[in-house]
C-alpha positions in Angstrom: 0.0 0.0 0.0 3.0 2.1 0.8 4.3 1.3 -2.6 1.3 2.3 -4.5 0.7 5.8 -2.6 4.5 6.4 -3.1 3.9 5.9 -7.4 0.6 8.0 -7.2 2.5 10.9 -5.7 5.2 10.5 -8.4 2.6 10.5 -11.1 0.9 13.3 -9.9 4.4 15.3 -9.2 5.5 14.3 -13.4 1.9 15.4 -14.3 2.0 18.9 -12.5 5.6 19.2 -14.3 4.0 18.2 -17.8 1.2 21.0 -17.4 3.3 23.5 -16.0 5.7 22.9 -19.1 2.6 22.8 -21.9 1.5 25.9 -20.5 4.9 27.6 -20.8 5.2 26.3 -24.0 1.7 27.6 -25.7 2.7 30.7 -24.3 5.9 31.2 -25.9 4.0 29.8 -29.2 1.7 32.7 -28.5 3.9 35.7 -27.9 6.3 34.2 -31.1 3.2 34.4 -33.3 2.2 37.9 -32.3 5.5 39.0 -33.0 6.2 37.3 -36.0 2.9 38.3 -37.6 3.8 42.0 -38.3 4.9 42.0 -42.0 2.5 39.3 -43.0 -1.4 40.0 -41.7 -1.9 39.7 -37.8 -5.2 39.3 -35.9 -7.3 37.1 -37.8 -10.0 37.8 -34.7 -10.2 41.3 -36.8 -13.8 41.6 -36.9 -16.2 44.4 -38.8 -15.3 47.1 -35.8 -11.9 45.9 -35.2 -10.5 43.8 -32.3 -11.7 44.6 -29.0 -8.7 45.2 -26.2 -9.4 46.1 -22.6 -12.1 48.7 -23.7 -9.8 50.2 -26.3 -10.9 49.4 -29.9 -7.9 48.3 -32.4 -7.9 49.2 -35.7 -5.5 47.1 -38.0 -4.2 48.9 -41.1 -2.3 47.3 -44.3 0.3 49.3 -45.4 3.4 48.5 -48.1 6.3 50.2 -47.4 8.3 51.7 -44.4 7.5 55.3 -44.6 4.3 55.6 -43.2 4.4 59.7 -41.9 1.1 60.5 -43.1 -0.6 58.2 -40.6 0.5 59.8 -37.9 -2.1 62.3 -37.2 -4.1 60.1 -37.3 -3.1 57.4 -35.1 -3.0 60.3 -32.7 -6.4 61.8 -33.5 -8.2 58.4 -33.0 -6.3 57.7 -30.0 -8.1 60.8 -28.1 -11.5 58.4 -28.7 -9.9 55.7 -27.5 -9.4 54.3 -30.7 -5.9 52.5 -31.8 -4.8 52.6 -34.9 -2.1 49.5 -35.6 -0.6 49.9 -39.2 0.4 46.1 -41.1 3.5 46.1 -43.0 3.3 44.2 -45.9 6.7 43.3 -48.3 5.0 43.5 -51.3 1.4 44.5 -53.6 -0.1 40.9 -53.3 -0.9 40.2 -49.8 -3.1 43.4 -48.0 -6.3 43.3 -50.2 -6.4 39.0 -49.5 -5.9 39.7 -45.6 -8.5 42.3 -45.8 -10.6 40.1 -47.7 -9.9 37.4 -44.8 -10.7 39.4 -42.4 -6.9 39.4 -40.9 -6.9 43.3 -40.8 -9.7 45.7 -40.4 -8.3 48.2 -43.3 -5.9 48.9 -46.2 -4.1 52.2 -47.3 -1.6 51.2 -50.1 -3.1 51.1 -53.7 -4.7 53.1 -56.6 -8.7 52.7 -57.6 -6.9 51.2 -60.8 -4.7 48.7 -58.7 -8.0 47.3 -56.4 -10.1 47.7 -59.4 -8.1 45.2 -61.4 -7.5 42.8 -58.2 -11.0 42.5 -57.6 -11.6 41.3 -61.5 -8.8 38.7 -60.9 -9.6 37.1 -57.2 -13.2 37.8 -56.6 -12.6 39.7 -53.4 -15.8 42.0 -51.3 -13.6 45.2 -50.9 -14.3 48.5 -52.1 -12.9 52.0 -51.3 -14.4 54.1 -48.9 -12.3 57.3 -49.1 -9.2 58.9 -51.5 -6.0 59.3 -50.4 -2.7 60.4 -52.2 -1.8 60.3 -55.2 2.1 59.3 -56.1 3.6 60.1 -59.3 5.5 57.4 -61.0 8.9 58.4 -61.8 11.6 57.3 -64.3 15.0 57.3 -62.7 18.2 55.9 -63.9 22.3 55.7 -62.3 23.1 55.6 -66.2 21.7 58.4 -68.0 20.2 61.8 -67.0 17.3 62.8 -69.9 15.2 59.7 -71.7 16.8 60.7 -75.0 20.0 59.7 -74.2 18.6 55.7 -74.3 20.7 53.7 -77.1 19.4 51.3 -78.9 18.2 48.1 -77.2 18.3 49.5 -73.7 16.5 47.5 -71.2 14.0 49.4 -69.1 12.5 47.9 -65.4 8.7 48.2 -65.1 6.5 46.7 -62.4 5.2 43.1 -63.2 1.5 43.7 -62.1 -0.9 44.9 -64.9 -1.8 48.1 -63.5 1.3 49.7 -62.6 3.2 47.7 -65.4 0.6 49.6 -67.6 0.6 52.8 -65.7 5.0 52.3 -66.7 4.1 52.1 -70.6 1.9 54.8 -70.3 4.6 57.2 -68.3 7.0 56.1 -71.1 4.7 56.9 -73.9 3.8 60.5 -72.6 8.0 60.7 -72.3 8.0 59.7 -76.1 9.7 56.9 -75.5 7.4 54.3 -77.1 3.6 54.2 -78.2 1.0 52.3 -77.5 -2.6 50.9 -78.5 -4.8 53.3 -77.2 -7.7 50.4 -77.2 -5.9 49.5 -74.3 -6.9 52.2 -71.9 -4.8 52.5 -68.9 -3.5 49.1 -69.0 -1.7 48.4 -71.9 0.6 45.4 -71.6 3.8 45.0 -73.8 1.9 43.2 -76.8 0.2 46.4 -76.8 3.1 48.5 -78.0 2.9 49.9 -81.2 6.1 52.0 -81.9 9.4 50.8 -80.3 12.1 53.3 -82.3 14.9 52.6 -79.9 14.2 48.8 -80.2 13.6 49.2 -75.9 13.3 45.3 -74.0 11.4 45.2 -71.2 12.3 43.5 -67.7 8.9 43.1 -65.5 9.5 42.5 -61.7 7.3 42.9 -58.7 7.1 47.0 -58.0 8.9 46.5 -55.0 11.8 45.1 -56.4 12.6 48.2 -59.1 14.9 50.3 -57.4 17.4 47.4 -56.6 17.5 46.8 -60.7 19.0 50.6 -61.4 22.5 49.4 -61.2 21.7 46.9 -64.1 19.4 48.5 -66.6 18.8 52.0 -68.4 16.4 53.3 -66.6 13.6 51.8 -64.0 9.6 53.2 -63.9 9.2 53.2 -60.1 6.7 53.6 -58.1 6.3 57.2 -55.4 5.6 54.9 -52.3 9.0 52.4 -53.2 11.2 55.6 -54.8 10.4 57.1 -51.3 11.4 54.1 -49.6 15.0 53.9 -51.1 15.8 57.5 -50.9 14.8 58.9 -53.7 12.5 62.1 -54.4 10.3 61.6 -57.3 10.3 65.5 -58.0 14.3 65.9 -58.0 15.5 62.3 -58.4 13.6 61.3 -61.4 14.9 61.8 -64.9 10.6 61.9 -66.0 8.1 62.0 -64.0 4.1 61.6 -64.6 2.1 64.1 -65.0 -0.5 64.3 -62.1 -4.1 64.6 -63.4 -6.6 66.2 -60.8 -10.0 64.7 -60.5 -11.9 61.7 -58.2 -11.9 59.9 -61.7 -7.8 59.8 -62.2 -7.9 55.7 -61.9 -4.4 56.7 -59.8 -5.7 58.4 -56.5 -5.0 56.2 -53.9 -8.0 55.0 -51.8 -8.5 53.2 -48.0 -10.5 50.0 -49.0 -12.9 47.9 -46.3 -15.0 44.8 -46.7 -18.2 46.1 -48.8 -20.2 44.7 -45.4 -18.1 47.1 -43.6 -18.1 50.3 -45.9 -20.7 52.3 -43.5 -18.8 51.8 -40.4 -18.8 54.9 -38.2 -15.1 53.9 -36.8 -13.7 54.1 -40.6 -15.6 56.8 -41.6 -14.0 58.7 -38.5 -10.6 57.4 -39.6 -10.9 58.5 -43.5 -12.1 61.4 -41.9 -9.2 61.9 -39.9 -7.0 61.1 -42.7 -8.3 64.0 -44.9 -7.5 66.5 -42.8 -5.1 69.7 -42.7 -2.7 68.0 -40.4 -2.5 64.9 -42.4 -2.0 67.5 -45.4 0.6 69.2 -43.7 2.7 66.1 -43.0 2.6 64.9 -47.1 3.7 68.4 -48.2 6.3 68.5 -45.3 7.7 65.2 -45.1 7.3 63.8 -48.9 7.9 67.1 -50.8 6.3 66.5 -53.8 6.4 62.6 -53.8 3.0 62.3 -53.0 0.0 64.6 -53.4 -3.0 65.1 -51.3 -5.7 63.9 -53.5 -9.2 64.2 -51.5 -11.1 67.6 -51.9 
């Protein structure tokens, strides 16, 4: 009898030990995930009005880049209401509208109506806009020549892969008389849509993000404002051409916060695009980005 009450308290000492040890582990799982989750999506408990924290309501926000300025006011205007604003980096283009579409986030600030327009045709997503934004030139630069008419013959330019700003590129470079285009093809002509090529220009397509790293290597690269910004260039003194910026809610180019269309009448992102179009938010683009993006909301 001894023996047995000795082995019950030995099992019950090595089950104690086993908890204690599970829970330590699920919590180190825990607080890995939460920090590992910050440049893909985090918070897939994101519902309609955001994630509920000890009274406080969080607000998750895709973004794409590093320099995120513009938020600022913000983030500090919707704190007063006891609102927190949490921005999501994201590496590249692809991944913010699906994490908004799975509910992972609450929000996105990163793309043109052209951009979501074109990504809702291709993956089916419920998104829409609920308020404009910037708008960000796109810029020609190059580490090889300093005016577009100094290209030789058979130059290779960098353009960004995705059909939108890859178009938007062609475009840019046909208004720079470098090429022409198919003007069937709207605002997103591809390369089978280029009609006059006098310079005999190829063409390298890589994920926008990846541009700037290729201007060691080719002619010239069509950037994008938000990743010229992030590498240290200036769009309005760095560039060699930049676009000409069309005024208007119907330039396909003004870049818009999207929802969920079941969420596009919440009072918490109306207060937020709110917030965003606002003096302070003005002053910060004009300030900090210098030309590289443009207020676009009237």
């Amino acid at each position: 009898m001894r023996k047995l009450s000795k082995f019950l308290a030995i099992g019950a000492i090595l089950a104690l030990g086993l908890t204690a040890c599970g829970s330590s582990q699920k919590a180190d799982t825990t607080q890995k995930a939460s920090e590992s989750g910050k440049n893909e999506s985090t918070s897939a408990e994101s519902k309609a009005d955001g994630a509920k924290t000890e009274g406080n309501t969080t607000i998750k926000i895709g973004v794409v880049g590093e320099n995120n300025e513009q938020w600022n006011p913000v983030i500090e205007a919707m704190a007063k209401e006891g609102i927190t604003v949490e921005l999501v980096k994201f590496a590249d283009y692809s991944l913010p509208n699906r994490a908004l579409n799975d509910k992972e986030i609450d929000l996105n600030s990163f793309q043109h109506k052209a951009y979501l327009a074109n990504d809702i045709k291709d993956n089916g997503y419920k998104i829409e806009a609920i308020g404009d934004t910037i708008i960000a030139p796109l810029g020609v630069y190059s580490k090889k020549i300093k005016d577009l008419s100094e290209l030789k013959d058979g130059d290779t330019i960098a353009i960004p892969n995705d059909a939108t700003n890859g178009g938007r590129a062609l475009k840019v470079l046909e208004s720079a008389g470098v090429i022409k285009v198919n003007p069937d093809a709207g605002y997103t002509p591809t390369l089978s849509d280029i009609t006059e090529n006098a310079k005999n220009i190829k063409f390298t397509e890589v994920e926008a993000a990846n541009t700037p790293s290729l201007l060691p290597d080719v002619a010239a690269a069509v950037i994008n404002g938000g990743h010229a910004v992030d590498n240290g260039l200036n769009p309005k003194t760095d560039s060699i051409y930049l676009e000409k910026v069309e005024d208007g809610a119907d330039n396909p180019y003004v870049n818009v916060i999207v929802a969920r269309s079941e969420d596009k009448d919440n009072e918490t992102y109306k207060k937020i695009v709110k917030a965003f179009q606002s003096d302070d938010v003005k002053k910060v683009i004009e300030d900090t980005y210098k030309g590289a993006y443009i207020p676009a909301w009237k």
